[in-house]
C-alpha positions in Angstrom: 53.6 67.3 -44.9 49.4 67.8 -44.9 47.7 66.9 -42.0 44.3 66.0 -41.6 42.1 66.7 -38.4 37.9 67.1 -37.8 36.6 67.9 -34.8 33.0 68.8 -33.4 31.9 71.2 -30.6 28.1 71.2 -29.3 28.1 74.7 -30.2 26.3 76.6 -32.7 28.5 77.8 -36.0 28.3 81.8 -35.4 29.5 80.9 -31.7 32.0 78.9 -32.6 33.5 81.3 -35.3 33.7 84.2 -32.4 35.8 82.4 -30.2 37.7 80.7 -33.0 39.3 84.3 -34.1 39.6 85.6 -30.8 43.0 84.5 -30.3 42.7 85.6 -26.8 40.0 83.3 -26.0 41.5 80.4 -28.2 44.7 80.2 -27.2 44.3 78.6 -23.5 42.8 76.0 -25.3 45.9 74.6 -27.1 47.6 72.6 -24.9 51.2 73.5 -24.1 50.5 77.1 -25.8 51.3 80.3 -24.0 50.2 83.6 -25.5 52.6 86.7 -25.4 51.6 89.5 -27.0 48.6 90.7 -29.7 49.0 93.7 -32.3 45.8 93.0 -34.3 46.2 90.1 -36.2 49.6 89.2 -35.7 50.7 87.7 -32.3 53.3 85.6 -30.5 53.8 83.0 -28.8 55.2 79.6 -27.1 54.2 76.3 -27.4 55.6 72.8 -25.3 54.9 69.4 -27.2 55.4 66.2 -26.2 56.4 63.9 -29.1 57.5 60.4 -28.8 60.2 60.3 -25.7 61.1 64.2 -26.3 59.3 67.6 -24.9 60.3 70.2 -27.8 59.2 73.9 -26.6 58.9 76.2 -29.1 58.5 80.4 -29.5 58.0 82.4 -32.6 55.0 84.4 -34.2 51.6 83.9 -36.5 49.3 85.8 -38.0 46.0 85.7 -39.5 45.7 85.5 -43.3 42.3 85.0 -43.7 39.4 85.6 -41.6 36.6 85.3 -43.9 33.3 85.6 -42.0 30.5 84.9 -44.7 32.4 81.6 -45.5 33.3 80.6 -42.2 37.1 80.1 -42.9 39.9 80.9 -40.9 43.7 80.8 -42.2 46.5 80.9 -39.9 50.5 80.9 -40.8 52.7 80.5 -38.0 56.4 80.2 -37.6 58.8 79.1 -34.7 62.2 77.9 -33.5 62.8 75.3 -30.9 64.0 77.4 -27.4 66.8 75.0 -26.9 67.9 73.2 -30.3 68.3 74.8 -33.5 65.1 72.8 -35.2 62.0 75.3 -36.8 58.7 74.9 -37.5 56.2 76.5 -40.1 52.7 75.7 -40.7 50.1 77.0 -42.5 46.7 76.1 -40.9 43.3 76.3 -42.6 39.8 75.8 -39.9 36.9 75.5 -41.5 33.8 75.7 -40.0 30.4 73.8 -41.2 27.2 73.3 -39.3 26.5 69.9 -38.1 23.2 70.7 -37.1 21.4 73.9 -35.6 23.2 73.4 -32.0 26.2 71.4 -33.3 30.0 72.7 -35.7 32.2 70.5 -37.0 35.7 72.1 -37.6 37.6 70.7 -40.1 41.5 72.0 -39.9 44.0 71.2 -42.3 47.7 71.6 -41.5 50.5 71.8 -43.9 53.2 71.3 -42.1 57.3 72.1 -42.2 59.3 71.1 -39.4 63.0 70.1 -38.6 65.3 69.1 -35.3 64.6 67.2 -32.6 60.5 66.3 -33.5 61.5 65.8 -37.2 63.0 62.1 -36.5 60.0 60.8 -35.8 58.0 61.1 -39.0 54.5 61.4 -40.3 52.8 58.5 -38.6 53.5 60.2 -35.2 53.4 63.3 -36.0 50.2 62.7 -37.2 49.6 60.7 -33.7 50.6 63.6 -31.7 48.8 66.1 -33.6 45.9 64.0 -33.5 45.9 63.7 -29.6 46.2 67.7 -29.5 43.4 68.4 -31.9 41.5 66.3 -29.2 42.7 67.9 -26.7 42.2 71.6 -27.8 38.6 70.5 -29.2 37.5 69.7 -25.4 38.5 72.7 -24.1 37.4 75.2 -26.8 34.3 73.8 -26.6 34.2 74.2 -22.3 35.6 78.1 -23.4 32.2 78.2 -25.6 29.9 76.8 -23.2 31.3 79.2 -20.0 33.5 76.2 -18.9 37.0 77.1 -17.3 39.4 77.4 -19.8 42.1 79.9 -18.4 42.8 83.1 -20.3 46.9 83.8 -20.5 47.6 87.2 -18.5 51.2 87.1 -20.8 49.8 88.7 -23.7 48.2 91.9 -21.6 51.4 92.5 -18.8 54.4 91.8 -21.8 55.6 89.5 -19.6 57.6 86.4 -20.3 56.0 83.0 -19.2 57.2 81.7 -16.1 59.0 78.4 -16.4 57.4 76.1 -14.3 59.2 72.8 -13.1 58.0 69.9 -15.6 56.3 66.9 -13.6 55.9 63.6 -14.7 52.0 62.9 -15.0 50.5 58.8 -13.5 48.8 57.3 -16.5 46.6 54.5 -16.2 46.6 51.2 -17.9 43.9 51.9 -20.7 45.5 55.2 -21.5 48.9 53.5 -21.5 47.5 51.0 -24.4 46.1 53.3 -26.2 48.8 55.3 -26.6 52.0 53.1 -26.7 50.1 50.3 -28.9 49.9 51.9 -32.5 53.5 53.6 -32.5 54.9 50.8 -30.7 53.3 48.3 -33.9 54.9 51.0 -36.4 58.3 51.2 -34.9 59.1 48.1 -34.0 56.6 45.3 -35.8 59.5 45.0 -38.8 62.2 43.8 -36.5 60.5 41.6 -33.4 56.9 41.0 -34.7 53.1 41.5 -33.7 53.8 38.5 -30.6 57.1 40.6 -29.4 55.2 44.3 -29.2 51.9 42.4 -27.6 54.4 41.0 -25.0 56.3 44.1 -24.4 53.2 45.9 -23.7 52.2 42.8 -21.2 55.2 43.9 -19.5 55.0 47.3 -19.0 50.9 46.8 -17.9 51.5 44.1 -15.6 54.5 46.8 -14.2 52.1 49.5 -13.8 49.3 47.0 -12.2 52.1 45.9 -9.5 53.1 49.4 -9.1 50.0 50.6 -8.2 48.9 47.9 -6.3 51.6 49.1 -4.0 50.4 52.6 -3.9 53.8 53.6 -6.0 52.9 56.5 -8.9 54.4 54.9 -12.9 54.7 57.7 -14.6 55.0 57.6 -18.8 58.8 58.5 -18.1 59.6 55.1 -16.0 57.9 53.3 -19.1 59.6 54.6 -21.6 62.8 53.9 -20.2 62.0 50.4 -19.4 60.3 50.4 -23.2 64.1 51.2 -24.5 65.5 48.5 -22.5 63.6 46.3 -23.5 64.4 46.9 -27.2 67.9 47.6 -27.0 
């Protein structure tokens, strides 16, 4: 499947497109993304995402195909297998980079993307969600990485060593963030079988929940929602 994504950075072009194929300066700024080792333009690596209900943690290698300065385009092919499941990924990501103005990119990426396992159930619309949320995510930080901010540099790929594993934690989410991001998949999934009125009250529910719970100085994480989400439409 193709993926679509734009994003802009209040950074000059030539900047943008030093950091950009520095995969050692780029890499922090994926979320979820470790970086393990670098032989010139080939490198590995491991990468946690969060899609749907499921964390799916991946490890396997990419290289640059293109790196073409005078046009400002970037090509990356990457390639890796779930670390517990026996799903793969490929994709075959094209960045390109166009001045928005003399202090201003915008980064256009295209993604064509193969994928099978675990993630693969939940289909283009969110896929598309999730890889829409990281695009976000990794355009905030490249940009703090381009303007000195304090993106953190992986020591992995210089010491050989394996990342450590650290415990998962369930993150608190607000009420605004919970809307945003449990309205449009919920209205996909479920509007064919219990209607617009059944989702909008469903999502009443879980926000008048998370209202009570913090009102009592209690922590709702985006696991406790989920599982009352799947009660509620079982």
């Amino acid at each position: 499947m193709e993926l679509n994504n734009e994003f802009r950075v209040a950074v000059p072009a030539a900047k943008t497109w030093e950091v950009l194929t520095d995969v050692r300066r780029v890499a922090p700024c994926l979320p979820g993304a470790t970086l393990l080792s670098v032989d010139g333009d080939d490198f590995t690596g491991a990468v946690k995402v969060k899609v749907g209900p499921i964390t799916v943690a991946y490890q396997g290698e990419a290289t640059f195909q293109e790196k073409d300065a005078a046009a400002q385009r970037v090509v990356l092919k990457a390639n890796g297998k779930e670390t517990r499941g026996n799903g793969i990924a490929s994709a075959v990501v094209t960045a390109q980079l166009k001045p928005d103005s003399a202090e201003r990119t915008l980064v256009v990426v295209t993604t064509d993307l193969a994928i099978s396992g675990k993630a693969a159930q939940f289909g283009r619309g969110v896929l598309a969600d999730v890889a829409g949320s990281l695009i976000d995510q990794f355009a905030r930080s490249l940009e703090a990485e381009l303007l000195g901010g304090t993106a953190q540099t992986s020591t992995a790929a210089e010491t050989g060593a394996a990342p450590e594993q650290a415990p998962e934690q369930a993150a608190p989410i607000s009420a605004l963030a919970l809307a945003k991001l449990m309205a449009v998949p919920m209205a996909k999934r479920f509007a064919p079988a219990i209607g617009a009125v059944a989702v909008a009250g469903v999502l009443g529910f879980l926000l008048g929940r998370l209202g009570r719970e913090q009102g009592k100085g209690n922590v709702l994480t985006s696991e406790d929602l989920q599982a009352a989400l799947l009660r509620l439409v079982s």
